[in-house]
C-alpha positions in Angstrom: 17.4 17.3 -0.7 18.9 13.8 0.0 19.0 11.7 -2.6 21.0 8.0 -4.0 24.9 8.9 -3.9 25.2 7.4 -7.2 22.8 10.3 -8.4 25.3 13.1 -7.7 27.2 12.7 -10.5 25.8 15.0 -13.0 22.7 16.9 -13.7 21.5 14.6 -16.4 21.8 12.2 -13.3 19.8 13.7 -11.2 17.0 14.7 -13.1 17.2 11.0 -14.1 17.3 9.8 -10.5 14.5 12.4 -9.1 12.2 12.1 -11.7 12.3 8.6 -13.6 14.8 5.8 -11.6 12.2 3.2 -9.2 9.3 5.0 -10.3 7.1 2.2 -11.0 6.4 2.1 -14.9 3.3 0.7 -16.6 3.3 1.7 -20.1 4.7 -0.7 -22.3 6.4 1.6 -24.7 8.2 2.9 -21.9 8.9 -0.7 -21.0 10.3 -1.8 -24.0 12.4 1.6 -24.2 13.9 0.5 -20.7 14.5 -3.3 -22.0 16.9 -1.4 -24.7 18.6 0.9 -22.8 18.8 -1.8 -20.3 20.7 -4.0 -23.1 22.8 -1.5 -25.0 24.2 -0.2 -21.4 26.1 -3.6 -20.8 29.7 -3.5 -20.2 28.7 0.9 -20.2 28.4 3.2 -18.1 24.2 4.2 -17.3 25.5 8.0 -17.9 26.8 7.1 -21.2 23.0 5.5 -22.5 21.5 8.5 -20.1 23.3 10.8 -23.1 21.9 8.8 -25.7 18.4 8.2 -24.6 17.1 11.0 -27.1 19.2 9.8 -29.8 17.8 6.4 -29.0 14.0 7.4 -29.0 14.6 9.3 -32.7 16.7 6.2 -34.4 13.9 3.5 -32.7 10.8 5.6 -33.7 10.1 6.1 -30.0 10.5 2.5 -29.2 7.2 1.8 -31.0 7.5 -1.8 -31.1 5.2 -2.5 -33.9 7.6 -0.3 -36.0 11.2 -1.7 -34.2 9.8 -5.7 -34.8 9.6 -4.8 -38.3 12.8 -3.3 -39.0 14.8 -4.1 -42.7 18.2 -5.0 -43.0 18.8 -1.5 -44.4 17.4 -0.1 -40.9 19.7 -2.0 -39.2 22.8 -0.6 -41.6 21.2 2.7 -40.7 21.2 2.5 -37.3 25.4 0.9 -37.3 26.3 4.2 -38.8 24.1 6.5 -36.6 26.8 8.3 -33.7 23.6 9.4 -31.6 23.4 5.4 -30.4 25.9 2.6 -29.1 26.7 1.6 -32.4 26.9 -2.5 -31.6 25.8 -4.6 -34.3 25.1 -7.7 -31.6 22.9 -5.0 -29.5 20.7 -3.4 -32.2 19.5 -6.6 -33.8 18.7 -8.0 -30.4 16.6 -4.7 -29.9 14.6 -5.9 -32.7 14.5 -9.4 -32.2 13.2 -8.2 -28.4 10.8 -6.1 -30.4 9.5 -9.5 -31.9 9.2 -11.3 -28.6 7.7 -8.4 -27.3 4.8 -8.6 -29.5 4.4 -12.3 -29.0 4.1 -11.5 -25.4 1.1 -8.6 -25.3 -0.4 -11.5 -28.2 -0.3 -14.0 -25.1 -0.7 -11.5 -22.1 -2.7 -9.1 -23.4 0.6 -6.2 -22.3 4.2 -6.5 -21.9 3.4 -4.5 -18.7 1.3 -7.4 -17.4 3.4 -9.8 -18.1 6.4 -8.1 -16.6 4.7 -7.2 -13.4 4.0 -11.0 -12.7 7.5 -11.4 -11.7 7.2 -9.4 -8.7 3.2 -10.0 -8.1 2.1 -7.0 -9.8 3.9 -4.9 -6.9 7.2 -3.2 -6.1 9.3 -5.0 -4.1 10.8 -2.3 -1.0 13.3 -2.6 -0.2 15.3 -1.2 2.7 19.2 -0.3 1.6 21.7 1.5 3.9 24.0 2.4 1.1 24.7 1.9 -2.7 27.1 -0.7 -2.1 24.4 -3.0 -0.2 22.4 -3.2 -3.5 22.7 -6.4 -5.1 23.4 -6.7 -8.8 20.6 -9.3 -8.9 17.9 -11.0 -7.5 15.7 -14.6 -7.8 12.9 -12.4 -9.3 14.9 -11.0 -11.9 16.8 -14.5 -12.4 13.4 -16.0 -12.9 12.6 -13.0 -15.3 15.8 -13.1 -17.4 15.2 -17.5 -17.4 11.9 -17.0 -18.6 12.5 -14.0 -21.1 15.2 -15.9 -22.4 12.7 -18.8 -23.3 11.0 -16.3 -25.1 13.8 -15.6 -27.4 14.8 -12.5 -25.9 18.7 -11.2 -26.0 20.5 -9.2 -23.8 18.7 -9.9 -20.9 21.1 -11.6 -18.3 20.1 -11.4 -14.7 22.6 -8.1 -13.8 20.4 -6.7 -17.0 17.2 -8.0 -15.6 17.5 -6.5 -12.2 18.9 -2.8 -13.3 16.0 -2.7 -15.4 13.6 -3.6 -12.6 15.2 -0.9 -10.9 14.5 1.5 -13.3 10.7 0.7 -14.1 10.1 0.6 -10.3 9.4 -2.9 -9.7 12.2 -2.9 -7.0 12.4 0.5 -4.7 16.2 -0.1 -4.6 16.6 3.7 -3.5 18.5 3.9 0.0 16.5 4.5 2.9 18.1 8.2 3.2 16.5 9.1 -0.2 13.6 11.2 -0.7 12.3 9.1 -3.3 12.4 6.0 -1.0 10.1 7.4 1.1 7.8 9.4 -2.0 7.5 5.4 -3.5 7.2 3.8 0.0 4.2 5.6 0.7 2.6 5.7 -2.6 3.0 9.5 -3.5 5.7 9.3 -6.3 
């Protein structure tokens, strides 16, 4: 089966790639998980947060936001000593502080999912890449998401940041055209 050639690294990879990566996502816990993976991955490798996803979900109460928005001091102290997540004290308070925003946006949109959607018109964007290194790093959509979130008091959330994470909830098909899952998302079926 052919699949992305940055997916060949590793099983975890893989399984990531096959099953998760451009598959469009609508829930917004699962957003919200993916805007803090998203921010603890920069200046990191994707494998390296890929490792630490479960350690993630059990330190963040499954990235319940209710429960992240209201987390203590001492949760924060908690979470700088716990080895099972990127231990940056500038990442895990904007994790909550995103948390926060988070909630003011389903207040105002009714979902984070609806509001994220809008940047793209509720629709993934296909796309039609060669090769790995013809995808972009960015895009105006997710430069118009990250100016806007930003507004919002969101952290961590530069345009490089913006776009991997639109990659990852499916609202760009950025796999290349020799994929299997281009094609699976292309037509509808993934």
């Amino acid at each position: 089966m052919k699949r992305c050639a940055w997916a060949e690294g590793s099983d975890l990879e893989r399984d990531y790639h096959d099953k998760e990566w451009g598959r469009p996502v609508h829930d917004d816990r699962l957003l919200f998980e993916f805007l803090v993976l998203q921010g603890a991955q920069a200046g990191l490798s994707w494998l390296t947060i890929l490792k630490k996803r479960q350690g993630y979900r059990d330190a963040f109460d499954n990235f319940q936001v209710e429960k992240v928005a209201a987390y203590s001091e001492e949760k924060v102290a908690e979470l700088l000593a716990n080895p099972n997540i990127v231990r940056n004290r500038l990442k895990i308070e904007a994790a909550l502080n995103n948390a926060r925003a988070c909630l003011a946006i389903q207040q105002e949109f009714g979902s984070l999912d609806r509001y994220l959607w809008q940047f793209v018109g509720g629709r993934p964007i296909c796309n039609a890449w060669q090769s790995v290194a013809d995808i972009p790093t960015s895009s105006p959509e997710a430069k118009a998401m990250c100016r806007d979130l930003k507004k919002r008091g969101f952290r961590f959330v530069g345009p490089t940041i913006c776009y991997a994470f639109m990659q990852a909830v499916g609202m760009v098909n950025d796999h290349t055209t020799d994929c299997f899952a281009y094609h699976e998302i292309r037509e509808g079926t993934a």
